[in-house]
C-alpha positions in Angstrom: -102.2 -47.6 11.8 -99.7 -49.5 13.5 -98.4 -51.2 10.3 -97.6 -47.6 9.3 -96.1 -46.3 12.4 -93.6 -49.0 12.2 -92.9 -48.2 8.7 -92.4 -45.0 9.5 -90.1 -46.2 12.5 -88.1 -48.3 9.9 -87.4 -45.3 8.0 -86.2 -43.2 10.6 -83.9 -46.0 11.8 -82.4 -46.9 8.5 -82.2 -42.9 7.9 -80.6 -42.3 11.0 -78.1 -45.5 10.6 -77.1 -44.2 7.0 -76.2 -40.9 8.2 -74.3 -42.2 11.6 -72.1 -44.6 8.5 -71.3 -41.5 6.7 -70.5 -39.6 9.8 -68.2 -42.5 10.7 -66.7 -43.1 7.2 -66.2 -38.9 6.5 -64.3 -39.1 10.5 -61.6 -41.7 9.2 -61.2 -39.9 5.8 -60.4 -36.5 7.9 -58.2 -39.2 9.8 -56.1 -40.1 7.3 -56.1 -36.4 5.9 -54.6 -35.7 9.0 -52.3 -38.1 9.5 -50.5 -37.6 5.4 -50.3 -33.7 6.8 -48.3 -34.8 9.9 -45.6 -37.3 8.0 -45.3 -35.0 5.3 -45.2 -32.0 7.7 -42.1 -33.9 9.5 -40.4 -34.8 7.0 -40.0 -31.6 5.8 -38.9 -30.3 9.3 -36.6 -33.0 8.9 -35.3 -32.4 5.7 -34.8 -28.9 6.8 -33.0 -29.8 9.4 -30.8 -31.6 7.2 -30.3 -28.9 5.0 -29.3 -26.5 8.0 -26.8 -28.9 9.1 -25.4 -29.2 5.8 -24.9 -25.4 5.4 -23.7 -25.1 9.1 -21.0 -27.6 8.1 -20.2 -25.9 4.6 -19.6 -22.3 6.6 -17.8 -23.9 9.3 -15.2 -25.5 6.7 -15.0 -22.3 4.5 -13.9 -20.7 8.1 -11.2 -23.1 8.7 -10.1 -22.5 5.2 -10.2 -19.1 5.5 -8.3 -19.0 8.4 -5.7 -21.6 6.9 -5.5 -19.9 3.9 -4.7 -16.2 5.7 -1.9 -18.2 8.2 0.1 -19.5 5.6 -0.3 -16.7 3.0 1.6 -13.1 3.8 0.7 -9.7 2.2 2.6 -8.0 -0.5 3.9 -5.5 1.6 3.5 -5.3 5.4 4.5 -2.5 7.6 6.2 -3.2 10.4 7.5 -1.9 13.6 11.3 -0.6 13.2 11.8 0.6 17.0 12.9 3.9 16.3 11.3 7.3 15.8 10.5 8.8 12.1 11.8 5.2 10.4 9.1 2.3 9.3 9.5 -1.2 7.7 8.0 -2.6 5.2 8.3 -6.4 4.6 8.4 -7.3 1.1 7.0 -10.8 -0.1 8.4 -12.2 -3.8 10.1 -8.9 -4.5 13.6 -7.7 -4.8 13.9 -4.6 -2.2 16.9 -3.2 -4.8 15.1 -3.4 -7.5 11.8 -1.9 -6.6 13.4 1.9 -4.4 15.8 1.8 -7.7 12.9 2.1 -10.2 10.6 4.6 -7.6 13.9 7.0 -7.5 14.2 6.8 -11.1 10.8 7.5 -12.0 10.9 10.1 -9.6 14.9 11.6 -10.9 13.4 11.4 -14.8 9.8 12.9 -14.3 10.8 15.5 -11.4 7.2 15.2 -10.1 7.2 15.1 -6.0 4.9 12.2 -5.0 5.6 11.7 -1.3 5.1 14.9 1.2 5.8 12.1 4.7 8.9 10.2 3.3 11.6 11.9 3.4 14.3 8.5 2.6 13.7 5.3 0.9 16.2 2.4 1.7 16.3 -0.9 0.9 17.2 -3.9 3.0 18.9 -6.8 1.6 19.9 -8.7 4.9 19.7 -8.5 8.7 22.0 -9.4 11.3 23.1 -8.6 14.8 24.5 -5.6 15.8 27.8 -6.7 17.1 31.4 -6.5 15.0 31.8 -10.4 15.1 28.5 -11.6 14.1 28.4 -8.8 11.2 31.9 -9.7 10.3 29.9 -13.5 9.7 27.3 -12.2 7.4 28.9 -9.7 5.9 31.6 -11.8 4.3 29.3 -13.8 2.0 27.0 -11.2 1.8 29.0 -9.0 -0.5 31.0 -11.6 -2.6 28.1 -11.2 -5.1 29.3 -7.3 -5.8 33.1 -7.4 -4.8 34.5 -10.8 -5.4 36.6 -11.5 -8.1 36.1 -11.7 -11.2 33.8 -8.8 -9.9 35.4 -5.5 -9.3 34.5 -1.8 -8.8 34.2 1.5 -6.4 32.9 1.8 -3.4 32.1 4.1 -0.4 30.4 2.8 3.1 27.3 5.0 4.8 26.7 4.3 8.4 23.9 5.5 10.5 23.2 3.8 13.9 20.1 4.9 16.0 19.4 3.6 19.3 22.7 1.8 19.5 25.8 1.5 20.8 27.0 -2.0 20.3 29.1 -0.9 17.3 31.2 2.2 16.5 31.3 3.8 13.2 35.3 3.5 12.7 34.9 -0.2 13.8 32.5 -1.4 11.5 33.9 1.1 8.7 37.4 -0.4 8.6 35.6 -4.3 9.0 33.9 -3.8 5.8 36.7 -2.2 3.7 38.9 -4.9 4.8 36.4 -7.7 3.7 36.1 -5.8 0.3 39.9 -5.0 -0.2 40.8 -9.2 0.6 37.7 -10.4 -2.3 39.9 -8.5 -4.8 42.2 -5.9 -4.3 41.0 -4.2 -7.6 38.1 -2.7 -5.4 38.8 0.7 -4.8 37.1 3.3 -2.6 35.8 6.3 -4.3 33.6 9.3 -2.5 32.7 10.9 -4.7 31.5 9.0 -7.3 31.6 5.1 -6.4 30.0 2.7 -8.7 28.6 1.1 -5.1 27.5 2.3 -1.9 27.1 0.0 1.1 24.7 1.3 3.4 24.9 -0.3 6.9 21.8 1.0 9.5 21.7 -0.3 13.3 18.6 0.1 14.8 18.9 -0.7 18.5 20.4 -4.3 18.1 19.6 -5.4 14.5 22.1 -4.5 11.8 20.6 -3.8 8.3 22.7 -3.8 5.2 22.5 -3.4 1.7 24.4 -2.6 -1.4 22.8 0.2 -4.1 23.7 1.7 -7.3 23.5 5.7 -8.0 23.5 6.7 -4.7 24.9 10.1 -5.3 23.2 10.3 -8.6 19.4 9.9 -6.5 20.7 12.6 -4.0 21.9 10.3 -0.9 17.9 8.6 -2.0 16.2 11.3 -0.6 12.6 11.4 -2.3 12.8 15.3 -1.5 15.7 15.9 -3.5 15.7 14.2 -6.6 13.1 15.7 -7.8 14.6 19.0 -7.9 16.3 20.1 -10.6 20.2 19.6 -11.2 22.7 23.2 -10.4 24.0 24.0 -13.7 28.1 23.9 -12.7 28.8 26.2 -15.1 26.4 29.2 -13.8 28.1 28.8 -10.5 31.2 31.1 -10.9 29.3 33.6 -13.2 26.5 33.7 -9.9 29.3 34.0 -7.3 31.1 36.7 -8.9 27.9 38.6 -9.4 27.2 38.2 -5.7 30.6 39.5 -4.9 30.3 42.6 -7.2 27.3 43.5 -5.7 28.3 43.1 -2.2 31.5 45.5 -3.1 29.2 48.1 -4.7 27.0 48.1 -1.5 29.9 48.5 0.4 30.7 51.5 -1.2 27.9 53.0 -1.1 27.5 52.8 2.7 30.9 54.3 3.5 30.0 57.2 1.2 27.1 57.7 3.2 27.8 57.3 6.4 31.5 58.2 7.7 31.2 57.6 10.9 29.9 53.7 10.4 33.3 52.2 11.2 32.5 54.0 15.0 28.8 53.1 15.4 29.7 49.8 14.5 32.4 49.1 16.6 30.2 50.6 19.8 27.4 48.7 19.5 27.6 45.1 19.9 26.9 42.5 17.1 23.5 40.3 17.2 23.7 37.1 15.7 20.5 36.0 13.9 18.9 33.0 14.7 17.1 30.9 11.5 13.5 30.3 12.2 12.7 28.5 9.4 14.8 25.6 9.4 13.8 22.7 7.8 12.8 19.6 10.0 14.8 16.2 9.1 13.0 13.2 9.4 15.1 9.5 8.5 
């Protein structure tokens, strides 16, 4: 009996020790398990970490260029402050101001289709300079040698328009910039009616904007109103007048037939002049 409790003793022992060496070797596997999660857990983290620094540092330098990019390039067109009521700049970029209100008033003379109901005048400005008679007598002087010097020659008439000004008079700068055309080549002659060139001179406040146009009569002063309307027939004139005046003689007539005593009432009761209502509103 006791030969078989210590076998039995054996076998528990031995049982018991096998299961405490798998406990023990099935604890450092989970171990191990464990410990690959955790490196390859970091080094994810890490390498996400990574990849938000990278794309931090890729949208911070597509800023910057975005932002260099805007300073050094300028818009198309721009609209700017001009300092007066009723008149706006635009800044052009790359493109002839000339060029560009000729073609609109063109389009505009040839298709008589009204596209604008705001803008009443388009003008274009060639060159800026100060308001005063000395420093546009400076500018002004190569500034035209391009239309007036000789060889070149042709007609020309001077527009001026100040607003908010009163550093130059009209007479002044008038008689300045016929004598700088008459001394380039005395074959320039001034024509107003029908000059080949019109020099437009604006001064707003202190800045003195010039340029030099083609057809200005022909594009109706280049009001964007006006040219599209349709060109008087001169000959229909006269015919229209006389009509007018025919009928105005007849109606005549017919009121001192009818009333005798008109030249009495008339002179007894005092004349009212009539005041227009509908006037039009002009806005440069």
């Amino acid at each position: 009996m006791a030969a078989v409790q210590e076998s039995k003793k054996r076998s528990r022992k031995q049982y018991t020790n096998h299961a405490a060496k798998k406990q023990r070797g099935g604890g450092a596997r989970e171990l191990e398990f464990t410990e690959e999660e955790e490196e390859e857990r970091n080094s994810d983290e890490e390498e996400k970490e990574e990849d938000d620094d990278d794309a931090e540092a890729a949208l911070k330098k597509e800023v910057k260029q975005i932002r260099s990019s805007t300073a050094k390039k300028q818009r198309r067109f721009l609209a700017m402050e001009s300092g007066a009521n009723n008149v706006v700049f635009v800044r052009t970029l790359n493109i002839d101001p000339n060029k560009l209100v000729h073609h609109i008033l063109q389009d505009l003379h040839t298709t008589k289709k009204k596209k604008s109901r705001v803008i009443l005048r388009m003008l274009p400005v060639s060159g800026t300079c100060k308001a005063f008679i000395e420093e546009m007598e400076k500018y002004l002087g190569p500034f035209l040698e391009s239309w007036f010097k000789a060889p070149n020659q042709g007609t020309f008439q001077i527009v001026f328009k100040a607003r908010n000004s009163s550093h130059a008079k009209r007479d002044e700068v008038i008689k300045v910039l016929a004598g700088l055309v008459g001394n380039m080549n005395p074959k320039n002659k001034v024509d107003l009616t029908n000059p080949e060139y019109t020099i437009i001179v604006e001064i707003i406040k202190n800045v003195c904007c010039v340029s030099v146009v083609r057809d200005y009569v022909l594009f109706r002063k280049f009001n964007l109103q006006e040219v599209v309307k349709n060109d008087r027939e001169p000959e229909d004139l006269p015919s229209r007048v006389e009509n007018c005046e025919e009928g105005k003689e007849e109606s005549a007539k017919e009121t001192e037939s009818k009333s005798p005593c008109s030249e009495e009432c008339s002179a007894g009761t005092p004349k009212q002049e009539s005041t227009p209502t509908d006037d039009p509103i002009k806005l440069e």
